[in-house]
C-alpha positions in Angstrom: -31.0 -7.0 22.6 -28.5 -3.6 23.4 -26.0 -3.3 21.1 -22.6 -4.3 22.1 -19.2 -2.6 20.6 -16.0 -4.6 20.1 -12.9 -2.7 19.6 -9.4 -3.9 18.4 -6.8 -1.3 19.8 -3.9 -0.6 17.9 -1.5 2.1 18.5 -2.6 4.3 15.7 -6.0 2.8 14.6 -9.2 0.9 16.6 -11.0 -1.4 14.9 -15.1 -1.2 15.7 -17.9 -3.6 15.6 -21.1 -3.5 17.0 -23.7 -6.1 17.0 -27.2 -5.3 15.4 -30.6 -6.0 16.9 -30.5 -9.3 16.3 -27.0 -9.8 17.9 -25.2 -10.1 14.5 -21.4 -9.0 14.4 -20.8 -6.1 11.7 -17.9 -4.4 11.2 -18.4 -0.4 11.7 -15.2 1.6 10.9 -11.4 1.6 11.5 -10.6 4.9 13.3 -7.4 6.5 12.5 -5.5 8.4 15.5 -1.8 10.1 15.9 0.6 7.6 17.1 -0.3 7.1 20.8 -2.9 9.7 20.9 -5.5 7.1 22.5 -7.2 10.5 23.9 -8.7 11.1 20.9 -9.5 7.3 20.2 -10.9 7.2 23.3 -13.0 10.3 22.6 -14.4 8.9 20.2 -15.8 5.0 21.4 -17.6 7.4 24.2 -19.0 9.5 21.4 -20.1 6.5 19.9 -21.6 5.0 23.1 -23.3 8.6 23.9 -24.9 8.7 20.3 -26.1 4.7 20.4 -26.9 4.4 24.0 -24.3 1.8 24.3 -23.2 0.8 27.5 -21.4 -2.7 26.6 -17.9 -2.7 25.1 -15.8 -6.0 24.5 -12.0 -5.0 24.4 -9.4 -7.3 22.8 -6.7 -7.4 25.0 -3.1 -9.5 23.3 -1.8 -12.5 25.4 1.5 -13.8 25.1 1.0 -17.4 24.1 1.8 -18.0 28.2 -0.9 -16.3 29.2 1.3 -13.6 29.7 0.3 -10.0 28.9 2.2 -8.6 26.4 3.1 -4.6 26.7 0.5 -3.5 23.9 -1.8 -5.1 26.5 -1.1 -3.2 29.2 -2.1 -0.2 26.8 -5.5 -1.5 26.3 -6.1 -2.1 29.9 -4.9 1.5 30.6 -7.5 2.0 27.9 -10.4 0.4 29.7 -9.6 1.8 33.1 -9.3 5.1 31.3 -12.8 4.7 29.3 -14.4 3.6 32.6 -13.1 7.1 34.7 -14.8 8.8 31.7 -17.6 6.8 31.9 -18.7 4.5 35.2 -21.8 2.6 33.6 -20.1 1.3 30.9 -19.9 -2.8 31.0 -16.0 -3.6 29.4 -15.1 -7.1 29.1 -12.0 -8.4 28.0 -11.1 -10.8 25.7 -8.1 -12.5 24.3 -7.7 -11.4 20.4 -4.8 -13.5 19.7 -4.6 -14.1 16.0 -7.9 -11.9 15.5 -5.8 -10.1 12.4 -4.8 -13.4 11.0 -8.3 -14.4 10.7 -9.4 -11.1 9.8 -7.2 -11.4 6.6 -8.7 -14.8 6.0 -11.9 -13.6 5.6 -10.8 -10.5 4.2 -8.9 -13.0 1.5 -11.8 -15.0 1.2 -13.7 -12.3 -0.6 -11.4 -11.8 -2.7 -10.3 -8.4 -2.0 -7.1 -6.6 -3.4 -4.4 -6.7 -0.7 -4.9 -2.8 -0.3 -8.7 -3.0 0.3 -7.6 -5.8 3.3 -5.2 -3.6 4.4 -7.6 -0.8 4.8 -10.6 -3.2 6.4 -8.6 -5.3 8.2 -8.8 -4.0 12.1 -12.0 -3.1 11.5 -12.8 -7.1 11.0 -10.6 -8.0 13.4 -13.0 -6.3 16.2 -15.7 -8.7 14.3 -13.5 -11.2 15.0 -13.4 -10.1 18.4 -16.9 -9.9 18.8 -18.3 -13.1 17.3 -15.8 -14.7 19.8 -17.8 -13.4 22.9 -20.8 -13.9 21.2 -19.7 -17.5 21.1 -18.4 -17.7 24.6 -21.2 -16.3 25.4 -23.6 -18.7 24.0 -22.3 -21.5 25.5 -21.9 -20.7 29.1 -25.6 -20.7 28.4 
């Protein structure tokens, strides 16, 4: 199985997951960028596509609870169109991450950690988040 990226788009951090061999969510890294640079964020999910031979991303995108997009997610689709101008053969789907922080502290909580060390992991799990949620969808359209 390729490895698929997950990314949770903030305006001055991404969260990143990948999947494993196996198809296992893991978180990777929360990458830290000037506020609205999304240049240099974006520099760096190709870098990491280049390096892996990645060429499937799944991009959290926030709804409004109407279905509506909300401003940030007109960022992250400006994102995507911009990732795919720098890179044609990459596969980007979308999915709604609507509460994908929330559950990221959850976890986060439910190991215990201080509220500092959730703080510093937290978009980084909430790409998990975002990823095990397409894995699921995934899996049953199967």
């Amino acid at each position: 199985m390729s490895k698929i990226l997950a990314l949770d788009l903030g305006t001055t951090t991404v969260g990143i997951a990948s999947t494993d061999a196996l198809g296992i969510a893991h978180g990777r890294e929360t990458f830290r960028f000037e506020p609205g640079n999304f240049k240099k964020a974006r520099e760096h999910v190709l870098e990491i596509c280049a390096n892996e031979g990645i060429n499937e991303i799944v991009l959290g995108v926030p709804y409004y609870e109407s279905g509506d997009l909300s401003p940030h997610a007109k960022s992250c689709l400006r994102f995507k169109e911009d990732l795919l101008k720098a890179n044609n053969q990459l596969i980007i789907h979308e999915i709604d991450e609507s509460y994908s922080t929330i559950d990221a502290d959850e976890k986060l909580k439910e190991m215990n950690l201080s509220y500092e060390k959730r703080k510093a992991l937290v978009d980084e799990y909430a790409a998990v988040v975002i990823l095990e949620r397409y894995l699921r969808k995934m899996e049953e359209q199967k």
